[in-house]
N, C-alpha and C positions, 0 to 999 in steps of 0.2 A: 904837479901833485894832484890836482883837479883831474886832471886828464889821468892818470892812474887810479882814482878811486873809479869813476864812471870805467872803465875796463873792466874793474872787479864788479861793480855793480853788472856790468853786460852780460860776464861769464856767471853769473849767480842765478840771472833769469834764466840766463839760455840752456841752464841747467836744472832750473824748476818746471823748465815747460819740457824737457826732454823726460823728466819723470814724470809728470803731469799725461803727456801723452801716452808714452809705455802703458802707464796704470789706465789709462782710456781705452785701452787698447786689448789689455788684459782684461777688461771688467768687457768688453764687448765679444772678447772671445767667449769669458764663461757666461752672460748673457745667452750666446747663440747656443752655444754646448746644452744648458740648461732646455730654451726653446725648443730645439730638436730632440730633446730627452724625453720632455711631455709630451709631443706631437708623436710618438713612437708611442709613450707607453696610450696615448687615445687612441692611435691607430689599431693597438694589441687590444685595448678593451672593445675597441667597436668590432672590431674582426672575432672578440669572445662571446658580446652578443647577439652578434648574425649567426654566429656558429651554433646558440643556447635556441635560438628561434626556429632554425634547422631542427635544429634535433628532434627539439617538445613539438613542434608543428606539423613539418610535414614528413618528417621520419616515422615518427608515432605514430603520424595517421595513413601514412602505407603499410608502418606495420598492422596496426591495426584491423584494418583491410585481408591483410594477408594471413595472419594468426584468427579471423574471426572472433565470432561475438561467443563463443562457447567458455573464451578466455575474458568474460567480463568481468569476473569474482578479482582474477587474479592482478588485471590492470587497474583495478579501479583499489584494489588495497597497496599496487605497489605506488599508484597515487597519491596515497593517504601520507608519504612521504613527503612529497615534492610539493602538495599546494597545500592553501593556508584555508582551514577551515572555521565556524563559529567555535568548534573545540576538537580538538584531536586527542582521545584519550585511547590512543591505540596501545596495548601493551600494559595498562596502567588500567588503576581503579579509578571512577570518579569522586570528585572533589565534592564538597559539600554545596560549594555554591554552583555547581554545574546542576548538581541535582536537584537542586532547589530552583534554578531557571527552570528547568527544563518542565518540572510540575507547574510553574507558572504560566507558559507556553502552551501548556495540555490545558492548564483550566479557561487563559484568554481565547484558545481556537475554538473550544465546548462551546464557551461564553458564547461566541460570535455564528459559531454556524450548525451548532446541534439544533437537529429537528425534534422537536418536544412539541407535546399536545396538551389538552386540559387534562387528561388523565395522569399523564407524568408531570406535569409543568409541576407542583408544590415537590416531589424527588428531584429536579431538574435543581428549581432555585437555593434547595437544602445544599445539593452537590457544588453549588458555586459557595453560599456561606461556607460551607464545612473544609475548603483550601487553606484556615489558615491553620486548623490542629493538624491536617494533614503534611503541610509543609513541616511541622514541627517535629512530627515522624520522619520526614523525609531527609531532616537536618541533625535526627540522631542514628542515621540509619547507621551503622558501621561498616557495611560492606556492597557492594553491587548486587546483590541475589535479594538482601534484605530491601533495596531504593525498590526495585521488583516487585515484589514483595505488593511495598506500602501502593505503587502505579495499582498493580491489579486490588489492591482492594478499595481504591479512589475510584478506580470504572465500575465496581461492584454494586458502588451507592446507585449508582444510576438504576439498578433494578431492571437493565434492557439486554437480552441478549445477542445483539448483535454491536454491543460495545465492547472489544476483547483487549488484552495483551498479546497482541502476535505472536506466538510460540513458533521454533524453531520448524515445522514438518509446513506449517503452512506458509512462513517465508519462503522454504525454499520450495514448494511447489509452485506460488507466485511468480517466483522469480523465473523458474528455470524457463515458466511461457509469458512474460515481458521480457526477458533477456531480448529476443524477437521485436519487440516493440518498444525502443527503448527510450524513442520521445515523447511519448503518454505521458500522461500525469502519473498515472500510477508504475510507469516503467521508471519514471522518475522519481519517482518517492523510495523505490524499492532500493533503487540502484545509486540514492548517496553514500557517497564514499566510508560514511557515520556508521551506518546503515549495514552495509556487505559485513566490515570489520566486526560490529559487533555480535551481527549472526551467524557469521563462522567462527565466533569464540563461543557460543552459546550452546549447550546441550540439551535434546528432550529431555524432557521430565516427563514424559510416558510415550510408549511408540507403538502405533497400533503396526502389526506385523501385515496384515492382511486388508487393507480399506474395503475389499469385496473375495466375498465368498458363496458360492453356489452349489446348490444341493437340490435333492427330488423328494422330498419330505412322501409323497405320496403319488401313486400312478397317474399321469397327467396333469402332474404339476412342478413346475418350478420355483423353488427358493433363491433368493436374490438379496444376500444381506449385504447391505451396503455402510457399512462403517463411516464411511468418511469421502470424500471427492480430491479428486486430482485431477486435474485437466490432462497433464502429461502424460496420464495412463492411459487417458480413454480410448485410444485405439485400439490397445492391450486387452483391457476390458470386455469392449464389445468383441474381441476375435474368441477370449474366453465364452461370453455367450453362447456364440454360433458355435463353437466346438460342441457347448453343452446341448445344445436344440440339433446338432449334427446328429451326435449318439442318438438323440432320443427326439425322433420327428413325431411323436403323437403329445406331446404339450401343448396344452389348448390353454394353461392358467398359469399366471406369472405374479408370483406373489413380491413385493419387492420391500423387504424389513429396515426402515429408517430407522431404528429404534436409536438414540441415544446419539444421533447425526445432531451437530449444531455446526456444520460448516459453511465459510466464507465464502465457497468458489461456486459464484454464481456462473462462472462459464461451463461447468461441470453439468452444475443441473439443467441449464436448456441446451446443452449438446446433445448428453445422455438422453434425457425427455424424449427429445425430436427420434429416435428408431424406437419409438414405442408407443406414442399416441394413435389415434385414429384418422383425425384430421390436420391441417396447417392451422395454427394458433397464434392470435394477435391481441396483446393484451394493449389496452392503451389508459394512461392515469394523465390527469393532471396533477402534478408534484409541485410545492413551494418550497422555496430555500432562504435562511435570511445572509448566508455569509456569501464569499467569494471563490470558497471552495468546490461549489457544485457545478460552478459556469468555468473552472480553471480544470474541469477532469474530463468535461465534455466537448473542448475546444477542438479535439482534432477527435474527437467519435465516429467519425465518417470514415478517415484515415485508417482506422486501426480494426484489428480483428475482434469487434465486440459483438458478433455475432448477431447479425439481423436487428442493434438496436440504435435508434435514432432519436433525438433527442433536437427539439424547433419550438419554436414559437417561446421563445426566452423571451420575458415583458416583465414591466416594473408593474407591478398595482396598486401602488402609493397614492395614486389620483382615485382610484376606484374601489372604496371600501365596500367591500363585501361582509355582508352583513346575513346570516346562515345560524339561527339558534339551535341549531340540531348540528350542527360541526363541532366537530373534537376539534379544530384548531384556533388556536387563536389570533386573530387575522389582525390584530394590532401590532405581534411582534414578526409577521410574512408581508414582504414588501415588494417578491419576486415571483413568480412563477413560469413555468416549462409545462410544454408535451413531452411525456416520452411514450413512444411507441416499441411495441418487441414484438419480432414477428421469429415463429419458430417451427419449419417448413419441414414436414414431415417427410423422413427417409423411409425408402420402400426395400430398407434390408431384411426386413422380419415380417411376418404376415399379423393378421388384426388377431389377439388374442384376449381374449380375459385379465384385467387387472384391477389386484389387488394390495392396498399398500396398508402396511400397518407403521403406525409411532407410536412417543410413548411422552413422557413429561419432558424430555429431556433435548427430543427432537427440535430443533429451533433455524432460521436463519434460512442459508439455500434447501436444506432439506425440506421443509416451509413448504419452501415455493415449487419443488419440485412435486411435490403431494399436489401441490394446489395447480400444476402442469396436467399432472394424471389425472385428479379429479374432472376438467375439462375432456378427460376423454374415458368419461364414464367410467372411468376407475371408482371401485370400492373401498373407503377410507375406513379404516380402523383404529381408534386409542383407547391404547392399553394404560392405563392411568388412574391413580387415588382420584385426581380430582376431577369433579364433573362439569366443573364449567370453564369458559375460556380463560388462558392466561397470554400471557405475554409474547411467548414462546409459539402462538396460534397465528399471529398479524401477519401477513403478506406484506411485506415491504415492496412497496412501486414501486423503487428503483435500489440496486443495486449499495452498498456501504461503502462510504471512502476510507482511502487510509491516508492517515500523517505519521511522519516519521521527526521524532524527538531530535531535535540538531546537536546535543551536549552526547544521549547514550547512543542512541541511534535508534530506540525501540519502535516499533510498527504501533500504533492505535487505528484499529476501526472504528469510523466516524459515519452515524448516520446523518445526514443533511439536509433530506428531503423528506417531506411529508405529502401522503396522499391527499387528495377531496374526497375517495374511498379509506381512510384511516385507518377503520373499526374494521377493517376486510377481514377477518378469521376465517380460519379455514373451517370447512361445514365438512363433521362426522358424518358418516352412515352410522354407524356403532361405537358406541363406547365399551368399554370392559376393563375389568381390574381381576386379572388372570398371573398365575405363575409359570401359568404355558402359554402366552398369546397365540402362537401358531401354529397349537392345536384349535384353539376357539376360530383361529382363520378359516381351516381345512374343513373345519364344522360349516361354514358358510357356502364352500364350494362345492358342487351336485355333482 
C-alpha cells in the first residue's frame, strides 16, 4: 500500500515539473519574442533619426547651397514650421499676452540701451513711467494693426526721429542687401523667422512710386529729388544720372531736394555721397553706449560690407569719471565707450561741380547726414522751413541706428544706442527760408 501511494505521489511530481517546465519554456520563448520586438522597433527608431538628421542637416544645407540665398524669405518661413520659436503666430492674430510681452521687451531693451542725453533724458524717463497706461492699450487692443498702432505711438513719446516702426518698403530694402550678409547682427535681426512671416503679411500704407527723380529746372542746372534711399537701386540710380549729364554735358549745378527724406539707410547715403563730393572724407566720433547691443552689431564690422567703417578702441569708463559741464550727456548712466571712424573715398565718375542741397522740417536721419556729407564739400545748404531754429530732426548721429526685432510679432524697432562727445552736432544752414517754391528761391541763388 505504502509502495503504491509513493508511485502516485512520483507520477504527480513528474507531472508538475513537466508543466512547470513547458510554462518555463513558453514564458522564455515570449520573453525573447518580446526582446527582439523592442530591439527592432529601437533599431527602426534610430534608423528614423539618423534619417531626420540627414535630411534637416546635411540635405537642407546642399540644398541650400544650391537654390541660393535669393530663396531666403521662402526657407526661413517654410522653417517657421518645423522649429520651435519664443512664439509662432504665423497664420493667426496675436494673443493678448504675446502683445503685451512683447511691449515689455521694447521698453526693458529702451531701458537698457537707448542713447539719451540731458536734453531728452526727462522724455526718455516719462517713456519708461508711461509703459504701464500703454500696456493697458496694448491689452485692449482688438486686433493686430491696432497692437501697431499703440507700438508706433509708444516710440512717438520719445520725440526722436530716428526711433521708428519699421514699415514694410524699408524692411524689404533692408533685407534684400543683408540677405548677402546674413551673419550680421542686423542680417540677423532682419532674417528671424518672426520677422520674414510677419513682413510678408504686412502691406504699405503709402508707396512712394519714384524714390528719385530728375529734371533741368533751368539751363545748367540739375534737379535731383531724392524721395527716399535704397541701397538696391543705387546702381540704377547712378546709371540714371550719367544718362541725364550724357544728354546734357554743360551742367555745372546739381541741386539735390531732400525735402521730406527721413530715411534709415545709411549705406545709401555714404555710397551715393562718395560720386559727388570734392574730396575723400573721414568723419571720426567718440561714441558711448550703456547696453550690449552696440558691441553685439559691431562684432564682425570688419567682416561685412559696412562700407569703409570701423569701429576700435571699445573700453569700459566706469574707473574713469569724466566729468565735462558743458556735455549733453550724462556720464553717470555711460559706462562704455568706442571709436568709430568712416572713411568715404571719393569716386571719380563725375567731374567737381557745384552743389546744392535743399531740406525742409521734415528731412531727418540719413538724409541728415547725407547734407551733413555734402556740406563737407562745400555744398550750399538750404531750409525751407516755419521754424528758425534747430530741432531734432538737425543732429548728425555718430553712428548709424540699430534695429531689434519684437520675438512674439516680429516688428523691426530702430534703436539709437550710441551717443556722440559731439551731441549737439546740427547741421549748419547757409540759408534759411519759408517759401511755397523752394527751388525757385534755390535757382535765385545760382549765377
Amino acid at each position: 500500500m505504502r509502495n503504491k501511494v509513493a508511485r502516485k505521489r512520483s507520477r504527480k511530481s513528474s507531472s508538475n515539473n513537466r508543466i512547470y517546465s513547458n510554462r518555463h519554456k513558453r514564458s522564455r520563448r515570449k520573453n525573447r519574442s518580446i526582446y527582439i520586438k523592442r530591439r527592432i522597433g529601437l533599431i527602426i527608431i534610430l534608423l528614423i533619426i539618423l534619417g531626420l538628421i540627414y535630411f534637416f542637416f546635411f540635405k537642407n544645407k546642399n540644398e541650400y547651397q544650391t537654390k541660393g540665398y535669393p530663396q531666403f524669405k521662402d526657407e526661413v518661413l517654410k522653417d517657421l514650421e518645423d522649429e520651435v520659436f519664443v512664439s509662432n503666430s504665423k497664420g493667426r492674430s496675436l494673443t493678448v499676452a504675446e502683445k503685451s510681452d512683447d511691449l515689455r521687451i521694447l521698453k526693458d531693451t529702451f531701458m537698457k540701451n537707448y542713447a539719451f542725453s540731458n536734453t531728452n533724458k526727462d522724455i526718455f524717463i516719462s517713456f519708461i513711467k508711461n509703459f504701464d497706461s500703454f500696456n493697458t492699450k496694448v491689452k485692449n487692443s482688438k486686433t493686430d494693426q491696432e497692437f501697431y498702432d499703440v507700438i508706433d505711438e509708444y516710440l512717438a513719446s520719445l520725440e526722436d526721429p530716428s526711433i521708428k516702426l519699421i514699415d514694410k518698403k524699408t524692411y524689404d530694402n533692408y533685407f534684400d542687401y543683408y540677405k548677402n550678409n546674413k551673419t550680421s547682427y542686423l542680417g540677423k535681426v532682419l532674417g528671424e523667422a518672426s520677422t520674414v512671416d510677419r513682413y510678408e503679411r504686412l502691406i504699405n500704407k503709402k508707396e512712394i512710386d519714384n524714390h528719385i527723380n530728375i529734371t533741368s529746372p533751368k539751363q545748367g542746372v540739375i534737379l535731383i529729388r531724392l524721395n527716399d534711399f535704397n541701397i538696391s537701386s543705387l546702381k540704377d540710380d547712378i546709371d540714371i544720372i550719367i544718362e541725364a549729364f550724357e544728354n546734357n554735358n554743360q551742367i555745372d549745378n546739381i541741386v539735390f531736394d531732400l525735402s521730406g527724406n527721413s530715411s534709415m539707410d545709411y549705406l545709401y547715403a555714404k555710397e551715393f555721397s562718395s560720386y559727388f563730393i570734392d574730396k575723400d572724407l573721414t568723419i571720426d566720433s567718440t561714441v558711448y553706449f550703456r547696453g550690449h547691443i552696440f558691441e553685439k552689431s559691431v562684432e564682425n564690422i570688419k567682416d561685412s560690407k559696412e562700407l569703409a567703417t570701423t569701429v576700435d578702441d571699445i573700453k569700459s569708463i566706469s574707473n574713469t569719471p569724466i566729468n565735462d559741464d558743458n556735455s549733453n550727456i550724462d556720464f553717470e548712466y555711460y559706462k562704455n565707450s568706442a571709436r568709430v571712424r568712416s572713411v568715404i573715398d571719393k569716386k571719380d565718375t563725375f567731374r567737381k561741380r557745384s552743389l546744392y542741397v535743399l531740406t525742409d522740417e521734415n528731412t531727418a536721419n540719413e538724409a541728415t547726414r547725407m547734407a551733413y556729407i555734402f556740406k563737407n564739400s562745400n555744398a550750399y545748404l538750404i531750409k525751407n522751413s516755419f521754424e528758425s531754429t534747430d530741432t531734432a530732426n538737425d543732429i548728425i548721429n555718430p553712428f548709424r541706428v540699430n534695429f531689434i526685432s519684437l520675438p512674439h510679432s516680429g516688428l523691426v524697432i530702430s534703436l539709437k544706442d550710441t551717443i556722440s562727445d559731439k551731441d549737439k552736432l546740427y547741421l549748419e544752414y547757409d540759408l534759411r527760408i519759408n517759401s511755397n517754391d523752394p527751388i525757385d528761391s534755390i535757382l535765385n541763388q545760382i549765377k
